[in-house]
N, C-alpha and C positions, 0 to 999 in steps of 0.2 A: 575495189569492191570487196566486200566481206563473205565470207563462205557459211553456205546454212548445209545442214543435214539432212538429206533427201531421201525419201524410201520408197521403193516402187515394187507393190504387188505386181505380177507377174506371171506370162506361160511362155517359154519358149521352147525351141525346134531343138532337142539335143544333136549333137552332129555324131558322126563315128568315131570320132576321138576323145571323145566325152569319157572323162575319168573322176574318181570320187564319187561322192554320193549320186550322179549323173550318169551314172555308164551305164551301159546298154539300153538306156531310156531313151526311146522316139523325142515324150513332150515331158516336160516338169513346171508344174507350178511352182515359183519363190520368189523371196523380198530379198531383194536387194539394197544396196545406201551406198552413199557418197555424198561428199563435200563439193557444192558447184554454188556461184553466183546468181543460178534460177533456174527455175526449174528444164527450161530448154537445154540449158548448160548440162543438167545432170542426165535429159534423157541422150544426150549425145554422149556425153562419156558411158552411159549403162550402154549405148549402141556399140562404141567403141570395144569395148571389153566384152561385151557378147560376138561378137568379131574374133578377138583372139583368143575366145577359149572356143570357137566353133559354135554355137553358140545361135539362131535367129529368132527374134523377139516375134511371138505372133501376137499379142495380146498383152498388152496394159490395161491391168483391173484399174489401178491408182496410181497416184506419183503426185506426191506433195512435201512440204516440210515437217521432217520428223516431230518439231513440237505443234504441230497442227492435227496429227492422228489420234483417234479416239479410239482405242483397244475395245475390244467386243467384251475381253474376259482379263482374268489377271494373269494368265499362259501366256496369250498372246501378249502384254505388254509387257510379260517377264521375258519373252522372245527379243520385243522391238528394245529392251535394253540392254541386252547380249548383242545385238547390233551395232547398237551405237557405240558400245564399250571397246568394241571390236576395230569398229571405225574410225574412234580418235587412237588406237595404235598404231593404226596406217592411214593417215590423213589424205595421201596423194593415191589412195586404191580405189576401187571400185570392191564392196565388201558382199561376200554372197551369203544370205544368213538361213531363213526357214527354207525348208523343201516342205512342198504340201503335195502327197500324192492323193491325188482324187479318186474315190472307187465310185460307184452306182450308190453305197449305203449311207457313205460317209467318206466325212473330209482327216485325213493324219496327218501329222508332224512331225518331220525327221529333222534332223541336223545335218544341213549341208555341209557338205567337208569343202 
């Protein structure tokens, strides 16, 4: 079977071990990618990997194939191609790419480390 490029918006439960751009955060919104045979494939390895960084998925905004996403702005799909770029260097990872921290006013954009 051939492998597609998955992206999955994103909130999960930071744990206490949470380091990089994640530390000392409760919750973070972010998009994530990986290379999976369908999309169930991809949210089980996104499950996998939120697993061993500590890590629980509470909310799936979306989860489709990369060349299926329709960018809102040219940020954002300046974003989803720092992803992808990121992702065929490490073909067999699970890639963690935007952090969007939510306030009451407004939505930001950081760089997940």
């Amino acid at each position: 079977m051939s492998q597609t490029a998955y992206l999955m918006s994103c909130e999960v439960e930071c744990g206490e071990g949470s380091d990089g751009a994640l530390e000392g955060m409760e919750y973070a919104h972010l998009i994530v990618a990986v290379y999976a045979a369908s999309e169930e494939e991809a949210m089980t390895k996104f499950e996998e990997s939120f697993d061993e960084e500590g890590y629980a998925l509470v909310d799936a905004d979306w989860l489709m194939a990369a060349s299926e996403v329709e960018w809102a702005d040219a940020e954002g799909e300046a974003e989803g191609a720092d992803i992808l770029a990121r992702l065929a260097t490490i073909p067999e990872e699970v890639v963690y790419g935007c952090l969007y921290e939510v306030s009451d006013e407004e939505e930001e954009m950081e760089e997940a480390a």
